[in-house]
N, C-alpha and C positions, 0 to 999 in steps of 0.2 A: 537413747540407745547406749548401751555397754560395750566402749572399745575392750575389748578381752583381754590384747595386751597390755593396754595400760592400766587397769582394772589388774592384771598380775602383777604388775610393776609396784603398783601402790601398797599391794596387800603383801610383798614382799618389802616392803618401805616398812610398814607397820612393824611386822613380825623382826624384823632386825632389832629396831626400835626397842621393842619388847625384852628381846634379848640384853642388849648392850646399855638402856638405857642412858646411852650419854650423847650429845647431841658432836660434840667434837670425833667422838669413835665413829657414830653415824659419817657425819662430812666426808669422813678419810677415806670410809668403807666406800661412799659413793662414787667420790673421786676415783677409787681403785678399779671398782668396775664400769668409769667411764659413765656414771648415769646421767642425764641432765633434766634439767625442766622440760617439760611438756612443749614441742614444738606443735606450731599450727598456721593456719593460713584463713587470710580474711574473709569476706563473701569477695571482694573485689580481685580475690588472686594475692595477693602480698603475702610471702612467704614470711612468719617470726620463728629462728631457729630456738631450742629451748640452750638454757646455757648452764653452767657449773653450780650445782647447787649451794647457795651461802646460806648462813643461821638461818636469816630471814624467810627463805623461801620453806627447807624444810621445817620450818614453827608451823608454816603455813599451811603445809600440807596437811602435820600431826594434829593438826585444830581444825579441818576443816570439815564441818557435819554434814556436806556432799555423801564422800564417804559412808554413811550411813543412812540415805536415802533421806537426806534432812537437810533443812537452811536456817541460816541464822542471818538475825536481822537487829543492829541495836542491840546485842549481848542474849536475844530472847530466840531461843533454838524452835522453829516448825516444821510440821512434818511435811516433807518435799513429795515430788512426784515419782521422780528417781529411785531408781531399786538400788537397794544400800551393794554394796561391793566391799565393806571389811567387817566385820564383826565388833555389834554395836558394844557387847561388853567391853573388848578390846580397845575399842575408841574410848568409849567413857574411861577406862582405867588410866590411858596415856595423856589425856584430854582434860583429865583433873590434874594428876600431877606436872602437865606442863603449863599449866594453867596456875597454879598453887606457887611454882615457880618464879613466875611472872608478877603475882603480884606481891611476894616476897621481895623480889627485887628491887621494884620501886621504893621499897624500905631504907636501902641503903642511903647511909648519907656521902655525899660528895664530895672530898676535899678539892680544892679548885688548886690548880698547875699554878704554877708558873714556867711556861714555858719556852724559852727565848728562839727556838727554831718551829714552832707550830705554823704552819701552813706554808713552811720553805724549802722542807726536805722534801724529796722526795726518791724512790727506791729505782735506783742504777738497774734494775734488771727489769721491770716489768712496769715502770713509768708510771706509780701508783704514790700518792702522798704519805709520807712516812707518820702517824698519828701518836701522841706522845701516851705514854702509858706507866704504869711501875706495879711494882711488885714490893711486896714486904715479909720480913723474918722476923721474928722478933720487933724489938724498936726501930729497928732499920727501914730505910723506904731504900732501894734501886729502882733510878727511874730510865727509864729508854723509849725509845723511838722505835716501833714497829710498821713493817709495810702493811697498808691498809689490807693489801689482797692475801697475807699470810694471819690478819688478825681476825679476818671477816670468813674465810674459808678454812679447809682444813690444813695440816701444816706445814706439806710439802707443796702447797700451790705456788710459792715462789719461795727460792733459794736466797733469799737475803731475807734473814729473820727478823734479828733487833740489833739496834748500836746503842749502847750504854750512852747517857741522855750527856751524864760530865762530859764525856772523851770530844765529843763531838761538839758539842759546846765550849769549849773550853777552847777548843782547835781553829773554834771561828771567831771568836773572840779576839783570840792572839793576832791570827789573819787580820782583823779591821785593826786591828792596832798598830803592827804592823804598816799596815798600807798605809794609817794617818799619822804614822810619826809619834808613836806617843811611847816612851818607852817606862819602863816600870812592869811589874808581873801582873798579870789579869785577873779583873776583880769583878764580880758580878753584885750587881743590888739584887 
């Protein structure tokens, strides 16, 4: 059976998608009109509210061949029972290119941190581990510390963005030096 609202909901998911295709625009957009995941309740009564949508969930929805009266299994799409609910061209056109994406990505190569506060910080407003990241111009790499809930969702879900990775390292460095008596300027291997 077709919940109708949430069957509008999705096909309104779609259509945005379509529009804006960028998945951060998307987030913002949902956040803005308060949407979340799909709340539900078990056979036994146990109520799961649905919650803020992150990358992860809406990739999930934009890939998922429900949607079009279809299941996938093992990467291999069959035809389902279900009466499709978005417009199969529409799917296939989002569904390639977020797909095409994905495994572009995996392409990239890695350069590995070094990073002296990785799994220490963590963000003063929303109690969330602060995840090391950087950015680059040119030959320059800036590296920083983002809250995980401002890096995973869209970018006003929590007010403390990024701290510049030196400022804050450098800060705690001085600190233990400081506290063990060691005087001299602070030097990082």
């Amino acid at each position: 059976m077709v919940n109708e609202g949430e069957a509008k909901r999705v096909r309104e998911i779609f259509g945005l998608y379509a529009k804006h295709r960028s998945l951060a625009t998307m987030l913002a957009e949902l956040q803005r009109r308060k949407w979340t995941t799909k709340s539900w309740t078990t056979k036994h009564g146990a109520r799961h509210a649905g919650s803020v949508f992150d990358k992860a969930a809406l990739l999930r929805l934009l890939t998922n061949a429900i949607y079009i009266g279809k299941v996938e299994h093992k990467g291999t799409i069959y035809a389902g029972e279900q009466a499709a609910i978005v417009e199969p061209g529409l799917w296939d056109e989002i569904n390639t290119e977020l797909r095409a994406a994905r495994r572009g990505h995996s392409k990239v190569i890695r350069t590995k941190q070094n990073t002296l506060l990785n799994g220490l910080l963590f963000c003063h407003s929303c109690d969330q581990p602060m995840v090391p990241t950087y950015t680059s111009k040119g030959d320059r790499r800036y590296r920083y510390y983002v809250c995980r809930t401002a890096k995973g969702k869209a970018g006003n879900a929590c007010p403390t963005k990024s701290v510049a990775a030196r400022i804050i390292e450098d800060s705690v460095v001085t600190q233990v030096r400081s506290a063990l008596g060691i005087d001299g300027p602070a030097s990082r291997c």
